[in-house]
C-alpha positions as CSV (number, residue, x, y, z in Angstrom):
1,X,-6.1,24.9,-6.6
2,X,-5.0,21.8,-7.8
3,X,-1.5,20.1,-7.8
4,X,0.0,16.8,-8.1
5,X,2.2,16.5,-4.5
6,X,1.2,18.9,-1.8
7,X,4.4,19.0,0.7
8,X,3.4,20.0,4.6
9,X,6.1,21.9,5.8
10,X,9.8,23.4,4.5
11,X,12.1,21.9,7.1
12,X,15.1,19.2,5.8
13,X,13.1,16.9,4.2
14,X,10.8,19.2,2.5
15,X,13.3,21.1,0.9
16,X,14.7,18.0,-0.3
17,X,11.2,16.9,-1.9
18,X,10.7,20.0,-3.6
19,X,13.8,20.1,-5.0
20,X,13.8,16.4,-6.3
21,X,10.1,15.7,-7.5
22,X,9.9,19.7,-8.9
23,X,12.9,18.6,-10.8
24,X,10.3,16.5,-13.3
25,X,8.5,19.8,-14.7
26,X,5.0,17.4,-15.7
27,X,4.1,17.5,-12.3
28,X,3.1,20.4,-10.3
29,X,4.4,20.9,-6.2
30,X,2.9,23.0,-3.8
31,X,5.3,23.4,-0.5
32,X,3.7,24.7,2.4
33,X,5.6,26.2,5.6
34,X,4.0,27.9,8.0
35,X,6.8,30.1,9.0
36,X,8.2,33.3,6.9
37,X,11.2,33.5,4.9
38,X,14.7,32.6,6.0
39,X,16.1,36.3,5.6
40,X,17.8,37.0,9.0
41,X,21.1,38.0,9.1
42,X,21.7,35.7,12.1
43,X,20.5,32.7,9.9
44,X,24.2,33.2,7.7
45,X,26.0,33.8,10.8
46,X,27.5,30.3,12.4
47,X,27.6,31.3,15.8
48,X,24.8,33.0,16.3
49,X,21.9,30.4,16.3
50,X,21.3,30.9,19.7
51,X,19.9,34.5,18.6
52,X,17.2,32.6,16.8
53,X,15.8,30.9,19.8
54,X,12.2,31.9,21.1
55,X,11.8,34.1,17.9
56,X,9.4,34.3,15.1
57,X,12.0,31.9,13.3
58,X,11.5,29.4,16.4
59,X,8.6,27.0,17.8
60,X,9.3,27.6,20.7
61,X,7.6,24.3,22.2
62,X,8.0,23.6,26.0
63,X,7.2,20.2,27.2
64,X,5.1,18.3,30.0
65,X,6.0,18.4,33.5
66,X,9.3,15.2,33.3
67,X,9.1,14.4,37.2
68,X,12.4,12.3,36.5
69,X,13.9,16.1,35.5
70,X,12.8,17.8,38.7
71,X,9.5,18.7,37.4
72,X,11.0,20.7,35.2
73,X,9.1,21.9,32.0
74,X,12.0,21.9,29.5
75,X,12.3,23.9,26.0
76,X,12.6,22.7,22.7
77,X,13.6,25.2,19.8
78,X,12.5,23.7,16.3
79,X,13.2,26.0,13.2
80,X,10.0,27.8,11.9
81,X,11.4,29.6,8.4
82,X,12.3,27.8,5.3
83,X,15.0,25.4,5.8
84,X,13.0,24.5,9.0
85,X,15.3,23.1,11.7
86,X,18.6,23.5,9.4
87,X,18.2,27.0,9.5
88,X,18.7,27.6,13.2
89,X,21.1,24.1,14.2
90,X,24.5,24.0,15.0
91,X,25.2,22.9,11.2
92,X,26.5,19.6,12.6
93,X,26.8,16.7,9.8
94,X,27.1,13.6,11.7
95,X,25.0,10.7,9.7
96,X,25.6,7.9,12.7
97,X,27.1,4.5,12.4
98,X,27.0,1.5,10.7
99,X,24.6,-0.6,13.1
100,X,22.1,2.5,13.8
101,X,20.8,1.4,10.2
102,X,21.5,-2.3,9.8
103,X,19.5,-2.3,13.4
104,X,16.3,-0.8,11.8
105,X,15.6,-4.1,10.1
106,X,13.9,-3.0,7.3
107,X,14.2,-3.5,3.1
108,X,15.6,-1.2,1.7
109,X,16.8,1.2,4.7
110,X,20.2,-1.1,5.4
111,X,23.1,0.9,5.4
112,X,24.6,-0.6,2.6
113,X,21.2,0.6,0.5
114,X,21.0,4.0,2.7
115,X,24.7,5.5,1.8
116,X,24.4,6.2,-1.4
117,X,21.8,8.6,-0.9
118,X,23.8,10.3,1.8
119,X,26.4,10.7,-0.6
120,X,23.8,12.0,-3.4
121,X,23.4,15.0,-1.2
122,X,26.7,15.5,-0.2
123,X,29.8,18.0,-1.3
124,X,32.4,17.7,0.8
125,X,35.1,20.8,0.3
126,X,38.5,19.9,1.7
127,X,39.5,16.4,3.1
128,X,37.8,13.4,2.3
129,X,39.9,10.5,3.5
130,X,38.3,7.1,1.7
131,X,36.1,9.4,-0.3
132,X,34.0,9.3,2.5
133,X,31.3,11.6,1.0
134,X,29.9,12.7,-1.6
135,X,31.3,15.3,-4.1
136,X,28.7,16.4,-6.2
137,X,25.7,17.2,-3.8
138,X,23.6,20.4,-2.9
139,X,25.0,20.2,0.5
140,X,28.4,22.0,1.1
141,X,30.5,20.4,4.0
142,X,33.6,21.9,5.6
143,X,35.9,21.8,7.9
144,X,35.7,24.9,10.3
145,X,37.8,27.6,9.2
146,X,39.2,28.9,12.3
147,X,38.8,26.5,15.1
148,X,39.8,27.3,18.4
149,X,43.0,26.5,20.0
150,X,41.1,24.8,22.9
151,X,39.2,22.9,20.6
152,X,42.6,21.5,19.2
153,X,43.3,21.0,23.2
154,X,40.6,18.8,23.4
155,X,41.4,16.3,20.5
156,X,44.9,15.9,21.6
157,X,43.3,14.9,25.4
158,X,41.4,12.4,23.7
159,X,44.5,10.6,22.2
160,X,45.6,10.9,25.8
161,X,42.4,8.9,26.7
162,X,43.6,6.6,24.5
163,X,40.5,7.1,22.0
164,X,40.8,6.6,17.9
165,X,41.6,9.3,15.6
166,X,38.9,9.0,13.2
167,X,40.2,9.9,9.3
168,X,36.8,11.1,8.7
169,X,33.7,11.1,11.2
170,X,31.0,10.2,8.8
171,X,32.7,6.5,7.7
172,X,30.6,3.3,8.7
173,X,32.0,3.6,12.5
174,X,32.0,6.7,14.5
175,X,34.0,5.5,17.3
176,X,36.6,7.9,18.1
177,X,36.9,11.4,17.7
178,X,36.9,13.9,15.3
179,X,36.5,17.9,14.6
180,X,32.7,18.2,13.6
181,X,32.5,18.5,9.7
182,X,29.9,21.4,9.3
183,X,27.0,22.7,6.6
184,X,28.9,26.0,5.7
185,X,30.0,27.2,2.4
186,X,32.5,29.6,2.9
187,X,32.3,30.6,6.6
188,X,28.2,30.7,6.2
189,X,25.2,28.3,6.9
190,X,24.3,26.3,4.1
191,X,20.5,24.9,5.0
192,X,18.7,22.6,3.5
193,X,16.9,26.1,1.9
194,X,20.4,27.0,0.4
195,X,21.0,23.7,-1.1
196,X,17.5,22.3,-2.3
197,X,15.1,25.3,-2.4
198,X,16.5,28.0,-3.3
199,X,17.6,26.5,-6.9
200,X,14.2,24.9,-7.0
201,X,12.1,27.5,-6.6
202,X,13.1,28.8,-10.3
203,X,10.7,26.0,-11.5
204,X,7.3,27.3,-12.6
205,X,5.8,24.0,-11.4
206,X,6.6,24.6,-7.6
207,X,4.8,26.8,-5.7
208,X,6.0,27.7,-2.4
209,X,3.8,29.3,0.1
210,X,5.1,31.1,3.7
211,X,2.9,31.7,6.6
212,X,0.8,28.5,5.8
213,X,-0.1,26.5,8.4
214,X,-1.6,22.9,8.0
215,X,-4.5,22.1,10.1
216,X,-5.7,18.8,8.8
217,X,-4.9,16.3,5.8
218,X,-8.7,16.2,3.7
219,X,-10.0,12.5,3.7
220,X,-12.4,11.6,1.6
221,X,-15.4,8.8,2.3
222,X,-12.7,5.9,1.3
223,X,-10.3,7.2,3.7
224,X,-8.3,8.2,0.6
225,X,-6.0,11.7,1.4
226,X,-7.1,14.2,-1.5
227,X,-5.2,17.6,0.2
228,X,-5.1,19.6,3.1
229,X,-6.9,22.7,4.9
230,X,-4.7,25.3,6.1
231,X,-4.5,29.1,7.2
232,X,-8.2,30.5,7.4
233,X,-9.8,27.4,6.0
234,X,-8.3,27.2,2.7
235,X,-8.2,24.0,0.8
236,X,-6.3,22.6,-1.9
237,X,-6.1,19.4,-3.6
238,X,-3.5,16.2,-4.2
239,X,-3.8,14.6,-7.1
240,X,-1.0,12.0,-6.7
241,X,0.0,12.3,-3.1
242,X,0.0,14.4,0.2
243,X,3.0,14.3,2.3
244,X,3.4,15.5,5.7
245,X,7.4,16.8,6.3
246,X,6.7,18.6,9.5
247,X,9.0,16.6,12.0
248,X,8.6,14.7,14.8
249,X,6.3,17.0,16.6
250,X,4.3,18.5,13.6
251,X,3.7,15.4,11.6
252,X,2.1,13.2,14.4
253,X,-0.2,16.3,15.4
254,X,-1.5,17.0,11.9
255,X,-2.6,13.4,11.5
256,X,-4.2,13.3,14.9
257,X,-6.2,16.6,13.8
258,X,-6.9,14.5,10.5
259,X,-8.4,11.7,12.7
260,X,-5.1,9.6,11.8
261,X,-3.9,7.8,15.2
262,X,-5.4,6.0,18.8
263,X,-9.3,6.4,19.1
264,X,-9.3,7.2,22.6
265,X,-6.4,10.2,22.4
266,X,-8.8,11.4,19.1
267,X,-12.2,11.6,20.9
268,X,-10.4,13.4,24.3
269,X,-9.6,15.7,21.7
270,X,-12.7,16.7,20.3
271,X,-11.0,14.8,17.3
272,X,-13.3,12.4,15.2
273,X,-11.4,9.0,14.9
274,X,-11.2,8.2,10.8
275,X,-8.2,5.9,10.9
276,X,-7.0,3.8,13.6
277,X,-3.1,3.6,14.5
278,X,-2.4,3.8,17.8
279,X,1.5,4.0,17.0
280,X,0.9,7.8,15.9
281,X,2.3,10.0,18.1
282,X,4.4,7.0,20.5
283,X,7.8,5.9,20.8
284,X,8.9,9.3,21.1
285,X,12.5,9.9,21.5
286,X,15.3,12.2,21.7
287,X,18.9,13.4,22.7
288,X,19.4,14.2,26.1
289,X,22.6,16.3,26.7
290,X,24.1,17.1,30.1
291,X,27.3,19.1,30.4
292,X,30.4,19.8,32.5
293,X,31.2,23.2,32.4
294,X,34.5,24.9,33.6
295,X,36.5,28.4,33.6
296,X,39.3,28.9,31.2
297,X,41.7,30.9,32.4
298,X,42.9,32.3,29.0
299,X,40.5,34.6,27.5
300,X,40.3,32.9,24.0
301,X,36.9,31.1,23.4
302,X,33.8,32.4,22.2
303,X,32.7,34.4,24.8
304,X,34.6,37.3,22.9
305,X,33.0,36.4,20.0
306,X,30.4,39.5,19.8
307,X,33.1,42.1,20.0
308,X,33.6,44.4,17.5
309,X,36.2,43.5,15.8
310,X,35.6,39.9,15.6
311,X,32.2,41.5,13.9
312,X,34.3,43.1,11.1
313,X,36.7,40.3,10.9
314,X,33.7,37.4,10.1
315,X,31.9,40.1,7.8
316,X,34.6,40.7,5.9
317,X,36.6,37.6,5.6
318,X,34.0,35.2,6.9
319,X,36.2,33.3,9.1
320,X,37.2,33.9,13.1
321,X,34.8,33.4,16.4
322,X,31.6,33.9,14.5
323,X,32.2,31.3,11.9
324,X,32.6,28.4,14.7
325,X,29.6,26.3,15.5
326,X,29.6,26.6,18.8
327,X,30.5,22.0,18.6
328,X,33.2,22.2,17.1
329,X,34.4,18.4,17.9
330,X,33.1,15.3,19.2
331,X,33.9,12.1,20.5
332,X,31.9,8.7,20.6
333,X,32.5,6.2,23.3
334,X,31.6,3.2,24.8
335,X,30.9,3.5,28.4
336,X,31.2,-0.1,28.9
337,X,33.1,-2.9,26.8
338,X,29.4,-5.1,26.5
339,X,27.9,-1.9,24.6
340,X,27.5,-3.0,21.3
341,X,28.5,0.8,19.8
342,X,29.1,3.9,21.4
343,X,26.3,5.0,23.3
344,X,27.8,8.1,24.3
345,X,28.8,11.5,22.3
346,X,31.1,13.9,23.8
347,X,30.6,17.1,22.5
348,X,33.3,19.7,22.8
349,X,32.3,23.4,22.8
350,X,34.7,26.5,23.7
351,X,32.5,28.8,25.5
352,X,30.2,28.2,28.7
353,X,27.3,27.0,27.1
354,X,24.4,26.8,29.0
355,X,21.1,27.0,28.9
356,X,20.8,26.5,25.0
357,X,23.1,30.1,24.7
358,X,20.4,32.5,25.5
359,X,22.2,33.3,28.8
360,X,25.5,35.5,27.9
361,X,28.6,33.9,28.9
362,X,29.8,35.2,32.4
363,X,33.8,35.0,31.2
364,X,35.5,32.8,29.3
365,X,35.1,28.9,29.7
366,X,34.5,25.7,28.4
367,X,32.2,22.8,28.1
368,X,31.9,19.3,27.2
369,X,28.2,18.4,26.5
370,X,27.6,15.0,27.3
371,X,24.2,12.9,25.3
372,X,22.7,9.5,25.6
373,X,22.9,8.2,22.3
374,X,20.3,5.6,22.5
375,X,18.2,5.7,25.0
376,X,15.7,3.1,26.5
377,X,13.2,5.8,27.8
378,X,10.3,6.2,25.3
379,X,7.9,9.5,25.2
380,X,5.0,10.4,23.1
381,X,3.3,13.5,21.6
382,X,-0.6,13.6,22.3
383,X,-3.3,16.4,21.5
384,X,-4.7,19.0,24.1
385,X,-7.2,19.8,21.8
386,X,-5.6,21.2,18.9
387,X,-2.5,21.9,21.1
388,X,0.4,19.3,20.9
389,X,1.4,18.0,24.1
390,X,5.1,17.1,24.0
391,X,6.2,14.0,27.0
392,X,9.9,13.1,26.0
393,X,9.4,11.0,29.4
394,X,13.1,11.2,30.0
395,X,14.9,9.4,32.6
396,X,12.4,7.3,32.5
397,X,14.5,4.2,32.2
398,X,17.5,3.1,34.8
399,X,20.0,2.4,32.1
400,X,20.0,6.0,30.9
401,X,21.1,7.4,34.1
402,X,23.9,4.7,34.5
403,X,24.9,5.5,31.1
404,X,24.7,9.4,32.0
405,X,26.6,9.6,35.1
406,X,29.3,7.4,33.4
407,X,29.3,9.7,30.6
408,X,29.8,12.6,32.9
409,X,32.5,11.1,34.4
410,X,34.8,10.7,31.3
411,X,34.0,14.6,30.3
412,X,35.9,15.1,33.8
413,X,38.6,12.7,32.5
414,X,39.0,14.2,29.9
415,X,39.1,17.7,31.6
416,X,41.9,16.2,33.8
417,X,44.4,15.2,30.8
418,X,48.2,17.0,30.0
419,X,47.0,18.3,27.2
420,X,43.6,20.7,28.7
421,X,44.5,21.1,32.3
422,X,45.8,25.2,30.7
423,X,42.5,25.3,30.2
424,X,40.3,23.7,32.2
425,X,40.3,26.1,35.8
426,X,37.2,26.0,38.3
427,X,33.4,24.6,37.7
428,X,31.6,26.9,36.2
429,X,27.9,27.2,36.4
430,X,25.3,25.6,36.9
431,X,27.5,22.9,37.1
432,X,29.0,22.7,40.5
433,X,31.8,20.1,40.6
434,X,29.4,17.4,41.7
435,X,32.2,14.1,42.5
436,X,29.4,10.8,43.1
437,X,27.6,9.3,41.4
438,X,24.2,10.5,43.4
439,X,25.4,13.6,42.8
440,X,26.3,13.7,39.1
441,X,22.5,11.8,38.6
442,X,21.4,14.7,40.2
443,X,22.9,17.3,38.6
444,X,21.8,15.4,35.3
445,X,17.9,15.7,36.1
446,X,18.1,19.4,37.4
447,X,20.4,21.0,34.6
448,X,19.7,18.5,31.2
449,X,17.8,19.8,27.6
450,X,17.4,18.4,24.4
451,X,19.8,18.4,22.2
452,X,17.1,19.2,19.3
453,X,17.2,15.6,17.7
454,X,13.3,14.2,18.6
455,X,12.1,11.0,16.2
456,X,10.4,8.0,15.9
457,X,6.6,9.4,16.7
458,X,5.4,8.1,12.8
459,X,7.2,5.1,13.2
460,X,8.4,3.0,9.8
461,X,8.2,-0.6,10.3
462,X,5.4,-3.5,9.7
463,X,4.2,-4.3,13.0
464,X,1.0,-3.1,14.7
465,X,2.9,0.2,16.4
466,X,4.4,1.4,12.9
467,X,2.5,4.4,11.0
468,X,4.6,4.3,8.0
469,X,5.8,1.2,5.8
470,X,9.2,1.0,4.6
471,X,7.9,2.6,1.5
472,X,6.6,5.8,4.1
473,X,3.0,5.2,2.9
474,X,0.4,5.7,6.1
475,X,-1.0,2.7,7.0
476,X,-4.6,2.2,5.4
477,X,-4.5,5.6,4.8
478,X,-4.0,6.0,0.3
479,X,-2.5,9.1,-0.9
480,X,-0.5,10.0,1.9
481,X,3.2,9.5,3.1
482,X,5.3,10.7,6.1
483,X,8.6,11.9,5.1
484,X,11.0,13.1,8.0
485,X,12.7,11.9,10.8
486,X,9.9,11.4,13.2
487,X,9.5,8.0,10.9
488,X,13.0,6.6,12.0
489,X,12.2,3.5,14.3
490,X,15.7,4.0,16.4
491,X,17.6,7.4,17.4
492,X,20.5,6.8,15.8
493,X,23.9,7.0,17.3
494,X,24.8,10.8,15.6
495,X,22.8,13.8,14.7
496,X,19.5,14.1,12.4
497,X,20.0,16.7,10.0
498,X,22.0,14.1,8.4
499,X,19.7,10.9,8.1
500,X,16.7,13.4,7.6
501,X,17.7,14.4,4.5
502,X,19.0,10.8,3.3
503,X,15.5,9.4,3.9
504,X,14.2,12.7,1.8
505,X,16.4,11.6,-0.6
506,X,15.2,7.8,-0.7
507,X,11.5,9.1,-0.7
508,X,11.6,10.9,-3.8
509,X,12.6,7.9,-5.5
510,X,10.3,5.8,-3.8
511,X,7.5,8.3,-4.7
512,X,8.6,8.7,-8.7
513,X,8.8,5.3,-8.5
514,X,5.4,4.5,-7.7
């Protein structure tokens, strides 16, 4: 078969790109994703994305051995269903601020030039301070409807800390704090499936294919990308363009199975080099989170959520426990007055939540996650033959353990104010009321995990380590972009679901354009 684009993958930015270039019905789209359909009841649900961990719905990567992390091995859930990775997130629509953008340095991707397409996707429901966002977009964003009465605890403690209210989060700064605007359209989760795809696939000239793995992008004897081989050795063909929307993880592994990337990582592979650019697969990087965890003596967070009646009440008037998103506010600080920006996100959560939610809560209690916003520590994804090997690497840098620990310690101010001390009772575990700083670094490498947010490994820039230009086109490679975050040069300073689908939305018109 023959068509125009040929998308790899159904996450964020595919949807998106499907959506937008379908929209012109003289070309024809093929999307592939090589999960199954989003049809699970616990895809709707808010709260229960944690049910959607280590299923059919879920990668279920682990990485390497991080010998900074005590050895540890740790897990990283990526969505594998349409919508990808917005199908099973916390629904979290945090863009960043200002100088994440301004600091990637490249035309066009300022974040003067950037905003507009965040607003193109955006409809905000309810506040919009500034007009903030955008109105008329496919993706609906709310206010929670019923959040929890230690949630509204924990922003009044951060006035206490003296931080800034914040009007709305998304505005060119994020200092300060805020209740997390969320993807939900009436109590339920409103992917990037919901918002781009599902409209889209009405169009006669998109075809979308489930349970369609990519092995390889086809190259032909000019080095010129003509389509891709998936599932049991089909092929199809690109007239105009293929692009690769698989993530950080997925996109860098399909063009090192392509022969895209650093000779000597292709051939230990088994992979024939067709394309040298060493820069594939490097500068990994990612969200680290830590967490202070402590009882709450009242029995009103989330670890009643799965009762019965809190069932009937979300089912039926889609609000309650089971419409919360588990991070339900945030706060973004500077640890020190010479960082730049905040460099630290404080997320506030009412329930124990630990090791990514598949352990049931023992009793009520409450956390405030703690991430590195920025770190220095680099990683990289490499090839075990056709297996992806995942090495965040984390740690790996001094700063982000000073910036950690002091992190951790203002979650434990903040635990100590007027306004959470009803609250806020003994530690809760695994955390164990660690006091020093040795022993909050500790506690940091034996009980971190991602916070889902890897990028950078198809870096966009014009030096020797980028793999995309600022246009997303492969380097020397015609015919073929990269369109998702693992093309972002710089973690930004808030979430990726967000800036995701804002470069999906610059890409379409970069690729209509050309």
């Amino acid at each position: 078969m023959r068509y125009d684009y040929v998308i790899v993958g159904a996450g964020s930015a595919g949807c998106v790109l499907a959506d937008r270039l379908s929209a012109d019905p003289s070309v024809r789209v093929l999307l592939l994703e090589a999960g199954g359909a989003d049809r699970k009841q616990e895809i709707r649900v808010p709260a229960a994305f944690a049910k959607l961990f280590k299923t059919r719905y879920d990668w279920d990567y682990t990485t390497a051995a991080q010998e900074p992390m005590a050895g540890r091995r740790l897990y990283w859930p990526r969505g594998k269903t349409l919508g990808g990775s917005s199908s099973i997130n916390a629904q979290m629509w945090v863009r960043g601020h200002r100088a994440d953008y301004d600091g990637w340095n490249l035309p066009g991707w300022s974040y003067e030039e950037v905003l507009p397409y965040f607003r193109r996707s955006e409809r905000r429901i309810g506040s919009n301070r500034g007009g903030v966002y955008g109105t008329e977009g496919p993706i609906y964003i709310s206010e929670l409807r019923s959040p929890n009465v230690t949630t509204q605890a924990f922003l009044r403690a951060c006035e206490e800390l003296g931080l800034t209210r914040l009007a709305e989060l998304n505005g060119p700064s994020n200092e300060g704090f805020a209740p997390t605007p969320v993807t939900q359209r009436r109590g339920r989760r409103w992917s990037c499936a919901d918002a781009y795809l599902r409209p889209a696939m009405r169009r006669r000239n998109l075809t979308v294919l489930t349970a369609a793995q990519v092995h390889r992008v086809l190259l032909d004897e000019d080095g010129r990308a003509t389509g891709v081989e998936y599932g049991d050795g089909l092929r199809v063909s690109a007239d105009k363009e293929v692009i690769l929307s698989a993530g950080a993880i997925g996109s860098p592994q399909v063009l090192m199975l392509s022969g895209i990337g650093d000779p000597d990582v292709l051939r230990a592979a088994g992979v024939e080099p067709r394309r040298e650019l060493p820069g594939v697969g490097r500068n990994l990087m990612d969200h680290l989170a830590s967490a202070i965890m402590l009882e709450c003596p009242e029995p009103v967070t989330l670890a009643g959520a799965e009762t019965p009646g809190h069932l009937v009440r979300y089912l039926l008037r889609r609000d309650g426990l089971l419409s919360s998103n588990v991070g339900e506010a945030v706060a973004f600080i500077r640890t020190a007055p010479e960082e730049p920006a905040p460099d630290i996100e404080l997320i506030f959560a009412p329930t124990p939540f630990a090791d990514h939610g598949l352990t049931p809560p023992a009793g009520h209690g409450i956390t405030i996650g703690v991430i590195l916003l920025q770190p220095e520590s680099r990683g990289r994804i490499t090839l075990d033959g056709r297996d992806v090997v995942i090495d965040p690497r984390y740690l790996t840098a001094p700063a982000d353990v000073r910036r950690m620990v002091a992190g951790l310690r203002r979650a434990k101010e903040a635990f100590a104010t007027t306004a959470l001390k009803p609250y806020a009772g003994a530690p809760m575990k695994p955390y164990g009321g660690e006091e020093t700083d040795e022993e909050l670094a500790r506690y940091a490498r034996e009980r971190a995990e991602t916070l889902y947010h890897p990028v950078g490994t198809c870096k966009m820039g014009t030096g020797e380590d980028a793999v995309v230009d600022p246009c997303l086109r492969v380097a020397g490679v015609p015919g073929l972009r990269v369109v998702d975050a693992s093309v972002m040069p710089m973690l930004n300073r808030g979430h990726t679901h967000a800036p995701t689908v804002m470069i999906a939305e610059r890409a379409a018109d970069l690729i209509r354009a050309s």
